[in-house]
PyMOL Python script that loads the backbone (N, CA, C, O; Angstrom):
from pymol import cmd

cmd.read_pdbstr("""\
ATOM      1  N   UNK A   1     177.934  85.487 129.699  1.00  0.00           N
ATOM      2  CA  UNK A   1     178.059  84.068 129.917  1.00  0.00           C
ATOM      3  C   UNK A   1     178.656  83.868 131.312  1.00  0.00           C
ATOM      4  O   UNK A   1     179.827  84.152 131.564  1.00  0.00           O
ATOM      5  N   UNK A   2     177.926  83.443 132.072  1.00  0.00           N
ATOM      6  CA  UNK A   2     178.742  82.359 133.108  1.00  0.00           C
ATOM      7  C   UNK A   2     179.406  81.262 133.444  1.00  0.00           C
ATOM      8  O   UNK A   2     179.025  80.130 133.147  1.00  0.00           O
ATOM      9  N   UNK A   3     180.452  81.528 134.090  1.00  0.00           N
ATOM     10  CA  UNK A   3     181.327  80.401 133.631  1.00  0.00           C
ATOM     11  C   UNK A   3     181.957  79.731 135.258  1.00  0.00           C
ATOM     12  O   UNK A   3     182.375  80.334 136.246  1.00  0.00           O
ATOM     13  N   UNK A   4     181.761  77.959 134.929  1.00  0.00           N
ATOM     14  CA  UNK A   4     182.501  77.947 136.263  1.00  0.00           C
ATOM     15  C   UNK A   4     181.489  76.183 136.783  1.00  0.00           C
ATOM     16  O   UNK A   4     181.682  75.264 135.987  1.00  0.00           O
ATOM     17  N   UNK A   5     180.821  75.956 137.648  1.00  0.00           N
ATOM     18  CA  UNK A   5     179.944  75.327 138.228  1.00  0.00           C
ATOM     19  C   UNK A   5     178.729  75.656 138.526  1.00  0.00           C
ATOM     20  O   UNK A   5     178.328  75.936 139.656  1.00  0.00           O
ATOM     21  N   UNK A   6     177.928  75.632 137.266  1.00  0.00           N
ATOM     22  CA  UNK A   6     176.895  76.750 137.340  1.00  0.00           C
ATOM     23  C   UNK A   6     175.777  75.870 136.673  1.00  0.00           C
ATOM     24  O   UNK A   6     174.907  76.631 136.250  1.00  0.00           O
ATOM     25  N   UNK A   7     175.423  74.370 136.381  1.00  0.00           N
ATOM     26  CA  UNK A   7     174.689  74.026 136.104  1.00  0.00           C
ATOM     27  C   UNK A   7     174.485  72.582 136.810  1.00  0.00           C
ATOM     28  O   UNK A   7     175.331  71.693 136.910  1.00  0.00           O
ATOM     29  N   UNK A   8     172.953  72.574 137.343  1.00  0.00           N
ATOM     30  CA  UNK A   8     172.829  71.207 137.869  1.00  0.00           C
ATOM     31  C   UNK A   8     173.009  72.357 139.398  1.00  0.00           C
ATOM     32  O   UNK A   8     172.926  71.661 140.410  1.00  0.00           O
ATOM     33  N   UNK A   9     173.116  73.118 139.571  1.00  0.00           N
ATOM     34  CA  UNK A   9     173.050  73.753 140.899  1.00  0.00           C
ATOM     35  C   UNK A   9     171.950  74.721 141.211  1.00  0.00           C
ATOM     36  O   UNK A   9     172.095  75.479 142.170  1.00  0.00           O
ATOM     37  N   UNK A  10     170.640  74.768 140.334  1.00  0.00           N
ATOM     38  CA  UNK A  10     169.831  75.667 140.915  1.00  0.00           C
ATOM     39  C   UNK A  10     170.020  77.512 139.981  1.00  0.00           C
ATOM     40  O   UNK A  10     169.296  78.481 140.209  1.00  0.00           O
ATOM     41  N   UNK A  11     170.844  77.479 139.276  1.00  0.00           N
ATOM     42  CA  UNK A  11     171.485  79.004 138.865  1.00  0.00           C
ATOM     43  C   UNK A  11     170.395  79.849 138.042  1.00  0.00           C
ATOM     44  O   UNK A  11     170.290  81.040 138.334  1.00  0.00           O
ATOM     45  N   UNK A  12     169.555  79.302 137.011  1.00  0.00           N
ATOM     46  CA  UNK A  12     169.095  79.601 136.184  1.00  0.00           C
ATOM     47  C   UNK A  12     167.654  80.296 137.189  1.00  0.00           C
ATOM     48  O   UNK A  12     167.150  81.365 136.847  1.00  0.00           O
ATOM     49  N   UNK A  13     167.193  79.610 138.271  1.00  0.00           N
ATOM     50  CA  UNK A  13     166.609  79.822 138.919  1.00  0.00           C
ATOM     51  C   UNK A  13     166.252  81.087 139.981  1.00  0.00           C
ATOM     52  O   UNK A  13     165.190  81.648 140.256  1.00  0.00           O
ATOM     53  N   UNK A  14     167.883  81.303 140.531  1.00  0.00           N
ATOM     54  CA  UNK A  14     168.631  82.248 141.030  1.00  0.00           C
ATOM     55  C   UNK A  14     168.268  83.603 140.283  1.00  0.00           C
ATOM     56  O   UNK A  14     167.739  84.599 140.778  1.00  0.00           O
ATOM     57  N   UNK A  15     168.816  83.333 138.532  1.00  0.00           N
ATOM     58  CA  UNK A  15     169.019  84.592 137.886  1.00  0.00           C
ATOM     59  C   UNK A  15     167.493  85.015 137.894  1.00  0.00           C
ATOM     60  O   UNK A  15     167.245  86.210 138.052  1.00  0.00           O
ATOM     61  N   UNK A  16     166.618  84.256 137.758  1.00  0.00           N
ATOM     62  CA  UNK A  16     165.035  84.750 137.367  1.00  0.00           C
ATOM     63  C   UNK A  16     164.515  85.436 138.759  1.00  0.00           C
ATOM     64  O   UNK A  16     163.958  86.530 138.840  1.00  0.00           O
ATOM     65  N   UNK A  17     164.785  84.656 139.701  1.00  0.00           N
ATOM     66  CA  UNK A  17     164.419  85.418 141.153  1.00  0.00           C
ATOM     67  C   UNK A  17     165.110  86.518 141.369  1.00  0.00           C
ATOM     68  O   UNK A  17     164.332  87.314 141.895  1.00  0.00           O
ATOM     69  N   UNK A  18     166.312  87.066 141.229  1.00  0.00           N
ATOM     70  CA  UNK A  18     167.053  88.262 141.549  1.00  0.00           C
ATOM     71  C   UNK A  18     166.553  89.591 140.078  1.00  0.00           C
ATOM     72  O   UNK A  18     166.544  90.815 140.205  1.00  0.00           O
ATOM     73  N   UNK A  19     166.250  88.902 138.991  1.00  0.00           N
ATOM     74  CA  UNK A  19     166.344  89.840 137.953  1.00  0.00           C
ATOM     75  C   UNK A  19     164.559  90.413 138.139  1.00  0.00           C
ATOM     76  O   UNK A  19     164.366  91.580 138.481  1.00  0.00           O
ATOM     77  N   UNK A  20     163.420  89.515 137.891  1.00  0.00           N
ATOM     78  CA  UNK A  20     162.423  90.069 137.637  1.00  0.00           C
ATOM     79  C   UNK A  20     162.344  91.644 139.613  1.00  0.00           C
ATOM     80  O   UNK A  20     161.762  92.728 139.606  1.00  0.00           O
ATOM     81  N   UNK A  21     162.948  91.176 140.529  1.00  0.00           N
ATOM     82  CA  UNK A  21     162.664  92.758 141.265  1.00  0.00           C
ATOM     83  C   UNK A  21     163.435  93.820 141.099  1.00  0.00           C
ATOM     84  O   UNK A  21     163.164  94.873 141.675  1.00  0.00           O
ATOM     85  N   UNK A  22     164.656  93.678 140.175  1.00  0.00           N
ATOM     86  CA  UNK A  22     165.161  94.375 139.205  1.00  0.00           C
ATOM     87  C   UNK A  22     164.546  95.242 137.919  1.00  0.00           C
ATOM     88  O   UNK A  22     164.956  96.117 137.157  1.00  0.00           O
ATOM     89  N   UNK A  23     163.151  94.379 138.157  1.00  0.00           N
ATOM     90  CA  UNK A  23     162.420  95.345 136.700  1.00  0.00           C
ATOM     91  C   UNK A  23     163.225  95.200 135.244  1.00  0.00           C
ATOM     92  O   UNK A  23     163.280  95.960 134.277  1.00  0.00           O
ATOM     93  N   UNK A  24     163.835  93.875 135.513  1.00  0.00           N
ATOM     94  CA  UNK A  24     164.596  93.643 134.321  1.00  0.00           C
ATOM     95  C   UNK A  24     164.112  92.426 133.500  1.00  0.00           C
ATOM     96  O   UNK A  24     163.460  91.490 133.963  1.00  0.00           O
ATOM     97  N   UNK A  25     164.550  92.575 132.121  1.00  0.00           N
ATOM     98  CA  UNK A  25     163.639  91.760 131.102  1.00  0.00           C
ATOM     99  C   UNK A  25     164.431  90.784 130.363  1.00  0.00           C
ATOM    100  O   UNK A  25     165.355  91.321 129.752  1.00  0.00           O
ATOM    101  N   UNK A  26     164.353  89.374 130.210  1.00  0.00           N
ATOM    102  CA  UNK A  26     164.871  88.514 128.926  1.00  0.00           C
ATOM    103  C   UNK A  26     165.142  87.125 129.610  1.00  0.00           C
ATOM    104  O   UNK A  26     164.215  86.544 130.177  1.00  0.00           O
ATOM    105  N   UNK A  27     166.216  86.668 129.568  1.00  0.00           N
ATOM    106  CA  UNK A  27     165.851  85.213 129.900  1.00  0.00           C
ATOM    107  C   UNK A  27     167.399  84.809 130.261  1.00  0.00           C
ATOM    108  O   UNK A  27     168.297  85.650 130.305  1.00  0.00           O
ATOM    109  N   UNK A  28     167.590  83.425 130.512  1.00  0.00           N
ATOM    110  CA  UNK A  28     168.806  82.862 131.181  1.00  0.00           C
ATOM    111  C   UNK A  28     168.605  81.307 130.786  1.00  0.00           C
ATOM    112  O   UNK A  28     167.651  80.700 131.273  1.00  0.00           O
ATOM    113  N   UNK A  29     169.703  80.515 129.706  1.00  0.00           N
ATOM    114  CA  UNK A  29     169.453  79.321 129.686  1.00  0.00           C
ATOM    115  C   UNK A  29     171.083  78.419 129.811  1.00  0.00           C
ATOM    116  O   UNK A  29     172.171  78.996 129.807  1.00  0.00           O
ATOM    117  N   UNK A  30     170.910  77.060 129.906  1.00  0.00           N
ATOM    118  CA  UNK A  30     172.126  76.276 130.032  1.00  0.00           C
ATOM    119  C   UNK A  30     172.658  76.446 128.219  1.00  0.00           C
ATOM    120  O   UNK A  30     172.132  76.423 127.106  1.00  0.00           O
ATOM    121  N   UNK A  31     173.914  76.607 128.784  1.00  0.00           N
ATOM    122  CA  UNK A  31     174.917  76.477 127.205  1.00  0.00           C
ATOM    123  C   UNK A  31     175.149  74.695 127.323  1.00  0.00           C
ATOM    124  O   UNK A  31     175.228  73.881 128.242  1.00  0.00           O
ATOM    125  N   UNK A  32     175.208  74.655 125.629  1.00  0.00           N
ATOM    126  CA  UNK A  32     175.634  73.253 126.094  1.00  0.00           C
ATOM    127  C   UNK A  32     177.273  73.004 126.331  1.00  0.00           C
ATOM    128  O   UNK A  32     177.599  71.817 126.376  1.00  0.00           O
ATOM    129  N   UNK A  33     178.318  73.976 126.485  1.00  0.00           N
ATOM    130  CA  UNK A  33     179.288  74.312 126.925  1.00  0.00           C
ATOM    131  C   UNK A  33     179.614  73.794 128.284  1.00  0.00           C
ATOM    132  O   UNK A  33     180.646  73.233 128.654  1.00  0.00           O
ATOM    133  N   UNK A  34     178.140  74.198 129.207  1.00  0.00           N
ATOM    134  CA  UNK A  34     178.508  73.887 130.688  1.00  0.00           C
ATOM    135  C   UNK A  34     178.124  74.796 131.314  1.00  0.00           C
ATOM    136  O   UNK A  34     177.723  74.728 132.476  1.00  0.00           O
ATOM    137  N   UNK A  35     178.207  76.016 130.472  1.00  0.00           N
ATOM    138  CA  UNK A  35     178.135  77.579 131.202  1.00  0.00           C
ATOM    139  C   UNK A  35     176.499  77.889 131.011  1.00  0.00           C
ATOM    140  O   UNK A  35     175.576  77.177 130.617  1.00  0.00           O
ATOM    141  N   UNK A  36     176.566  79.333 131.490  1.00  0.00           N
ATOM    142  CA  UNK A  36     174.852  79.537 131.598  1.00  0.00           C
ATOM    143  C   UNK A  36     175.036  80.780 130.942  1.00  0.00           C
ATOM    144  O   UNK A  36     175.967  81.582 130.866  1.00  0.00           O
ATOM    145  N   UNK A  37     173.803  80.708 130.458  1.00  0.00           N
ATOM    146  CA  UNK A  37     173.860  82.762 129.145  1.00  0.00           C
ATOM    147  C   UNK A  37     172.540  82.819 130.175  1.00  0.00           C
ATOM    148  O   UNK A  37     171.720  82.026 130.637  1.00  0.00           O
ATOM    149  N   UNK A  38     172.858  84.322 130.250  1.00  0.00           N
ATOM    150  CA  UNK A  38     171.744  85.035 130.742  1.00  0.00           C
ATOM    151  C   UNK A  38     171.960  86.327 129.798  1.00  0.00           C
ATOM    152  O   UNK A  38     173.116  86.711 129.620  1.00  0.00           O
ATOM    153  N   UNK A  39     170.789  87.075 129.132  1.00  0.00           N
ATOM    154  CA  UNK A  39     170.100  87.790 128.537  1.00  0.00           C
ATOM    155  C   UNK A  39     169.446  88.888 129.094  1.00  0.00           C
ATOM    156  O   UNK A  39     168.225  88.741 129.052  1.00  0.00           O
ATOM    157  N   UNK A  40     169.802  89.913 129.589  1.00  0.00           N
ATOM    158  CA  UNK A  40     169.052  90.596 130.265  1.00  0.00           C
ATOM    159  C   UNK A  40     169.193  92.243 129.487  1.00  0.00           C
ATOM    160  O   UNK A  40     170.057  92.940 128.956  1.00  0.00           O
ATOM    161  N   UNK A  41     167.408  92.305 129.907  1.00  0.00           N
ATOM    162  CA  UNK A  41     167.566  94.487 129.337  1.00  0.00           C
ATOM    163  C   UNK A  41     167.290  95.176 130.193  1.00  0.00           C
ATOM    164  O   UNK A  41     166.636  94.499 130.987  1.00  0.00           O
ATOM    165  N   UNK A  42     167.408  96.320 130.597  1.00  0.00           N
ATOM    166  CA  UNK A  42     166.766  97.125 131.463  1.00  0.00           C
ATOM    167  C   UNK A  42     167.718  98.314 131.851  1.00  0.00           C
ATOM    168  O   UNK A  42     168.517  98.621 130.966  1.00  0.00           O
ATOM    169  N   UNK A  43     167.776  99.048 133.034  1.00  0.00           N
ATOM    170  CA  UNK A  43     168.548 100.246 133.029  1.00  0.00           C
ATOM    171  C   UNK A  43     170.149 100.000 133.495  1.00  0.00           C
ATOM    172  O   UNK A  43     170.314  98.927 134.076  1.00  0.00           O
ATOM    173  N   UNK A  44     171.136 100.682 133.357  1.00  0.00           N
ATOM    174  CA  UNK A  44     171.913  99.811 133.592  1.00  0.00           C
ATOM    175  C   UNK A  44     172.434  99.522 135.213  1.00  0.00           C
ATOM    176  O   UNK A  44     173.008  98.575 135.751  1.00  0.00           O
ATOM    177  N   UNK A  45     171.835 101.084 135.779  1.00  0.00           N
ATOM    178  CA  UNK A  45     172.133 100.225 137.394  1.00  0.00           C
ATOM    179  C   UNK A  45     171.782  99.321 137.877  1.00  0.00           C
ATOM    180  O   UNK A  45     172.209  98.942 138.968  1.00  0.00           O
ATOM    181  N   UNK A  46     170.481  98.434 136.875  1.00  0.00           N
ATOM    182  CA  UNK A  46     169.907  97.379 137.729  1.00  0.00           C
ATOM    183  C   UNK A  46     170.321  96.391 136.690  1.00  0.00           C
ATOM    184  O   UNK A  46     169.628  95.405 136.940  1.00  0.00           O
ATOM    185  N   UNK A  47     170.948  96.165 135.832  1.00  0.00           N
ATOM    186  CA  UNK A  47     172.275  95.163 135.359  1.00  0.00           C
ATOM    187  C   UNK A  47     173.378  95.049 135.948  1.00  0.00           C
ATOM    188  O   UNK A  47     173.926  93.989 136.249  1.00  0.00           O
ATOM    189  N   UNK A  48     173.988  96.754 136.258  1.00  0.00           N
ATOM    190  CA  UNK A  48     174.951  96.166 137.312  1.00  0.00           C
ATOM    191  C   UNK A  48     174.840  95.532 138.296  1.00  0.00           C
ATOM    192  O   UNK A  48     175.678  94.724 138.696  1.00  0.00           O
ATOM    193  N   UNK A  49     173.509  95.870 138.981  1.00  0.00           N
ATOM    194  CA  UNK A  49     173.149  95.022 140.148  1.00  0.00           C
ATOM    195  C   UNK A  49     173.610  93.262 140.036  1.00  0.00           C
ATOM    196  O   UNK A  49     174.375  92.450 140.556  1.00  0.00           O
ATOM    197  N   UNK A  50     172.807  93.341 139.232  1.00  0.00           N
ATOM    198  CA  UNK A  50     172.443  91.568 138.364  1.00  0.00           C
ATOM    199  C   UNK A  50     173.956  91.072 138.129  1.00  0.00           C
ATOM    200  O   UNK A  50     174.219  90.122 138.866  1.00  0.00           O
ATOM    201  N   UNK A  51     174.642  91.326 137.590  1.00  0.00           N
ATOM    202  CA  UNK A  51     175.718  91.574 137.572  1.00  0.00           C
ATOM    203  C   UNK A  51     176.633  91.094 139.051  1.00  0.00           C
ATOM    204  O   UNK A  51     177.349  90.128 139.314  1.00  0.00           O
ATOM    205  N   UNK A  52     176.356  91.848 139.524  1.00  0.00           N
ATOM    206  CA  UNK A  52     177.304  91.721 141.050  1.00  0.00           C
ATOM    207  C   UNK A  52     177.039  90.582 141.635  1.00  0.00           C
ATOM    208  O   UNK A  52     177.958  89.994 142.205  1.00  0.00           O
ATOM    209  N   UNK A  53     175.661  90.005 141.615  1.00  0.00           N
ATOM    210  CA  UNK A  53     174.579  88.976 141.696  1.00  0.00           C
ATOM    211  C   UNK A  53     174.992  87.828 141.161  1.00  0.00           C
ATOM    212  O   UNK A  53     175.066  86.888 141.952  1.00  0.00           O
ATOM    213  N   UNK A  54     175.427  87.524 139.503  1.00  0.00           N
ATOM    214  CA  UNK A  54     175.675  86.236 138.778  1.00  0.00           C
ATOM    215  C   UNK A  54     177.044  85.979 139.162  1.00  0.00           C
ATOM    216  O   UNK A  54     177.420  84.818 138.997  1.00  0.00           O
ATOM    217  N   UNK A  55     178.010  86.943 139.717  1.00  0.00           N
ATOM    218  CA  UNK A  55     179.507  86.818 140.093  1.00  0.00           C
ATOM    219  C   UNK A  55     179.468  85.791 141.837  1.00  0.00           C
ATOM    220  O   UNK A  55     180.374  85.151 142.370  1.00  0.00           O
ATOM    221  N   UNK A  56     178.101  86.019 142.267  1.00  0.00           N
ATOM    222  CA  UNK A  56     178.150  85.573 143.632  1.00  0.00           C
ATOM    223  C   UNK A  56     177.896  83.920 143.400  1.00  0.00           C
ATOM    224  O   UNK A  56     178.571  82.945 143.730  1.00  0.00           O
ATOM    225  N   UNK A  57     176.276  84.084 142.491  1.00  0.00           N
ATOM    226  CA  UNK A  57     175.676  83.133 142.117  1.00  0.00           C
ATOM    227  C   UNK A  57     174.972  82.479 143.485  1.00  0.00           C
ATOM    228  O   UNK A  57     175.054  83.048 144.573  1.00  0.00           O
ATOM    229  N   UNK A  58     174.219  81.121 143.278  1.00  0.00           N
ATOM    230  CA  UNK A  58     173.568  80.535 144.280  1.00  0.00           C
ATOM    231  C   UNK A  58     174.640  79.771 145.650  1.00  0.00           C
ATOM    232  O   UNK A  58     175.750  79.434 145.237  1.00  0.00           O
ATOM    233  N   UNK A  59     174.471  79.594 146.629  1.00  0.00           N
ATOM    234  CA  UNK A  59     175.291  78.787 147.652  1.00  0.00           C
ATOM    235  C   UNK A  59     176.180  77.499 146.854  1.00  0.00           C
ATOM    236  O   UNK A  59     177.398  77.371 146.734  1.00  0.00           O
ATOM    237  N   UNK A  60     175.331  76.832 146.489  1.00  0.00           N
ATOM    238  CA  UNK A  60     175.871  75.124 145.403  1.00  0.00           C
ATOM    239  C   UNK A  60     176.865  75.988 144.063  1.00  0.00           C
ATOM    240  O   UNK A  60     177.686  75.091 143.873  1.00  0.00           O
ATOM    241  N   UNK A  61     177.146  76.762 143.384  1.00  0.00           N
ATOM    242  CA  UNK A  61     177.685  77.218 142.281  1.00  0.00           C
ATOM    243  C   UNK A  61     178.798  77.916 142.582  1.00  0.00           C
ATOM    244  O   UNK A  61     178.793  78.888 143.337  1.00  0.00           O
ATOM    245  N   UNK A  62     179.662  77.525 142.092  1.00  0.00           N
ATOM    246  CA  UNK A  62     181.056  77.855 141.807  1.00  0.00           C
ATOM    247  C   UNK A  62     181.301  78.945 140.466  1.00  0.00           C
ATOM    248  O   UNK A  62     181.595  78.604 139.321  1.00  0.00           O
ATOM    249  N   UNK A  63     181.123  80.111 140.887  1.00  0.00           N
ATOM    250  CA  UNK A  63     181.207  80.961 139.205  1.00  0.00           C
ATOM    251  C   UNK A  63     182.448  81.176 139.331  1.00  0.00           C
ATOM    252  O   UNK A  63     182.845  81.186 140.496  1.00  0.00           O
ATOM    253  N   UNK A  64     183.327  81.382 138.402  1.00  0.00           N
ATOM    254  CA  UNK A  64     184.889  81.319 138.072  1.00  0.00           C
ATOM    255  C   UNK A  64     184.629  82.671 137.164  1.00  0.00           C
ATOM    256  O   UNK A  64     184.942  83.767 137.629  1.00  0.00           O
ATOM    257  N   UNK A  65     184.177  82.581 136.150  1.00  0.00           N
ATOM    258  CA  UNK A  65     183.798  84.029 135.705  1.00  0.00           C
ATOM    259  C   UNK A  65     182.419  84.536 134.653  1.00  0.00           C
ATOM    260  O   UNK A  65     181.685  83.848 133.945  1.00  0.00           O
ATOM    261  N   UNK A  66     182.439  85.831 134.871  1.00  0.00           N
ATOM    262  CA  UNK A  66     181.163  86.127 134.079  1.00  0.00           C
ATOM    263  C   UNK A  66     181.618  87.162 133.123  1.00  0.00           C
ATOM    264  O   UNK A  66     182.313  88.140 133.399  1.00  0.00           O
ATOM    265  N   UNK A  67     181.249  86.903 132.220  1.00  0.00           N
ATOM    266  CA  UNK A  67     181.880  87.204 130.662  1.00  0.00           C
ATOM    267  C   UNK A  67     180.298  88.256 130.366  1.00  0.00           C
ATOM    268  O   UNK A  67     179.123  87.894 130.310  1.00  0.00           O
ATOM    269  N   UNK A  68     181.085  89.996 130.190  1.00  0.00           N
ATOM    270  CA  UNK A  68     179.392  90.541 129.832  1.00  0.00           C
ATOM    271  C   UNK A  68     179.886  90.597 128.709  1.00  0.00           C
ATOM    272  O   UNK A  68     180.843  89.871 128.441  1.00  0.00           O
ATOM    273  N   UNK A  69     179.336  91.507 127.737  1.00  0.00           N
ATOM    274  CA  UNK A  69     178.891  92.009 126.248  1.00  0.00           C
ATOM    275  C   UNK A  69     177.787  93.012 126.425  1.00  0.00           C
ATOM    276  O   UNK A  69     176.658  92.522 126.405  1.00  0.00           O
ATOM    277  N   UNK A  70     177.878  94.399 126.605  1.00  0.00           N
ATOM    278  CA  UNK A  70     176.767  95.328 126.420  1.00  0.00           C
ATOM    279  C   UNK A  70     176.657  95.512 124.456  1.00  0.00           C
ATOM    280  O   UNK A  70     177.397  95.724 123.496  1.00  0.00           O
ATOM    281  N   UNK A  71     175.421  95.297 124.726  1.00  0.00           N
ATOM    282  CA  UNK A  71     174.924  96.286 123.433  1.00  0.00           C
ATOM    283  C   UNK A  71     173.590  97.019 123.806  1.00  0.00           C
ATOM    284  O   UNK A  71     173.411  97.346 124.979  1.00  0.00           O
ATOM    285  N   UNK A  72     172.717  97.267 122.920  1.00  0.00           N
ATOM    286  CA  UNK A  72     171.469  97.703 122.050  1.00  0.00           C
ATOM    287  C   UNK A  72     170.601  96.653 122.297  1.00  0.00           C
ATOM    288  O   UNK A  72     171.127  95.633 121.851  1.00  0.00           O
ATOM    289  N   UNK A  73     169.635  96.437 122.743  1.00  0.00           N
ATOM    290  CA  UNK A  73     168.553  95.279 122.398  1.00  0.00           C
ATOM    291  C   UNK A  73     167.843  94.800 120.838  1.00  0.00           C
ATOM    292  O   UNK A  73     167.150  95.637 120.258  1.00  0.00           O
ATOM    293  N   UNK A  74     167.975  93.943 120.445  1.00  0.00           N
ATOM    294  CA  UNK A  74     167.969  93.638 118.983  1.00  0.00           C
ATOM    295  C   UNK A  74     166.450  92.841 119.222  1.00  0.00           C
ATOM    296  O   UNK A  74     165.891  92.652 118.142  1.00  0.00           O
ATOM    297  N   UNK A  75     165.655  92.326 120.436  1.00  0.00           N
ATOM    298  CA  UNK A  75     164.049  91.880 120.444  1.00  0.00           C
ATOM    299  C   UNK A  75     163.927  92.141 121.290  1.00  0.00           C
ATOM    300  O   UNK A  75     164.796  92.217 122.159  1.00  0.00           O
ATOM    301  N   UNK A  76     162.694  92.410 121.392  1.00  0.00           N
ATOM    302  CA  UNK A  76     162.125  92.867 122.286  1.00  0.00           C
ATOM    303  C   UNK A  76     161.537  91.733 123.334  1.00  0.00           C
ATOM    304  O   UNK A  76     160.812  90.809 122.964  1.00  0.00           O
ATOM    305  N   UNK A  77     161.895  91.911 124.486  1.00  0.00           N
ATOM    306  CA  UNK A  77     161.497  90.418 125.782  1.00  0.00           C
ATOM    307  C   UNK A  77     160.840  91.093 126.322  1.00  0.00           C
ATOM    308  O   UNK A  77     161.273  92.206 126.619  1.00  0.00           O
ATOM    309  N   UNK A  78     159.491  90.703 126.687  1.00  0.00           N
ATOM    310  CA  UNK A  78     159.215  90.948 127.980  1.00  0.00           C
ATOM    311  C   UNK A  78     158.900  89.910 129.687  1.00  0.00           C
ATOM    312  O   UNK A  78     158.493  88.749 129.715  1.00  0.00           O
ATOM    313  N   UNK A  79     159.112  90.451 130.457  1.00  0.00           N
ATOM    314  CA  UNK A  79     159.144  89.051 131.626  1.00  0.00           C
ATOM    315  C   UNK A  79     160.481  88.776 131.820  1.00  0.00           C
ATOM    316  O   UNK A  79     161.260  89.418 131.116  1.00  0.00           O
ATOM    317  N   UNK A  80     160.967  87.934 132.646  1.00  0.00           N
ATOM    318  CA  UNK A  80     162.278  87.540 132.654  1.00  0.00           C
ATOM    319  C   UNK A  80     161.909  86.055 132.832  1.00  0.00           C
ATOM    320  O   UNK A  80     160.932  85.872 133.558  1.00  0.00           O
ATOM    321  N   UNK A  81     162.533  84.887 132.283  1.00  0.00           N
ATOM    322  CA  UNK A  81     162.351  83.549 132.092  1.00  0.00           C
ATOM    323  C   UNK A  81     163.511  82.626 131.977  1.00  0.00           C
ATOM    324  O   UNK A  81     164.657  83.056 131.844  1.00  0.00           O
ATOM    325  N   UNK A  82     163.212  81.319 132.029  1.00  0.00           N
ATOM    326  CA  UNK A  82     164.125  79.978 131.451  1.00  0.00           C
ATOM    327  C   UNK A  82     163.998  80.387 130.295  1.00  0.00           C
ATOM    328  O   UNK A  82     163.269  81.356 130.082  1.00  0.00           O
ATOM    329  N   UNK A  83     164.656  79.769 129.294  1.00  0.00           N
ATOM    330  CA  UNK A  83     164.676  79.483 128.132  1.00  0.00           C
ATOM    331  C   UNK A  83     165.366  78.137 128.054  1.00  0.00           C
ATOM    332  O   UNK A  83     166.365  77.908 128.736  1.00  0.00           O
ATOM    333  N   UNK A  84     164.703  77.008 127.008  1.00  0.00           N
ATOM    334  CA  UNK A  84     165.205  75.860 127.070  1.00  0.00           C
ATOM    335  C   UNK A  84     165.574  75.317 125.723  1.00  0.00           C
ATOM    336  O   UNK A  84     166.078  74.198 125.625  1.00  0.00           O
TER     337      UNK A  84
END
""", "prot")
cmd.dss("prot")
cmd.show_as("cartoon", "prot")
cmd.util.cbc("prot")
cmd.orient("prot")
């Protein structure tokens, strides 16, 4: 979860452009919290990447913090997308 000034700024957008040349798979949508979930599978150096990436976020976004959770993939995604 991302947390901070991260919606209404372009973010969700951000995560899909940086993740799919990552070769990474799943999706990124607005919480109705405020914050943004992003969903992502793939190897984990190119999560950490992504990772280092959602902490920067877009120019307009203020991230305060990014909250991970590793597990196991429980469906299978393919593509990386919005979800709405």
């Amino acid at each position: 979860m991302v947390v901070g000034l991260v919606q209404g700024v372009g973010f969700r957008y951000f995560v899909v452009e940086k993740a799919l040349p990552l070769g990474l798979h799943g999706y990124v949508r607005n919480d109705s919290s405020g914050d943004v979930e992003v969903v992502a599978q793939g190897t984990r150096p190119a999560l950490e990447h992504l990772l280092a990436l959602l902490r920067q976020g877009p120019s307009a976004a203020q991230v305060q913090d990014v909250r991970v959770t590793w597990r196991e993939p429980t469906e299978h995604v393919s593509g990386f997308h919005v979800r709405w």
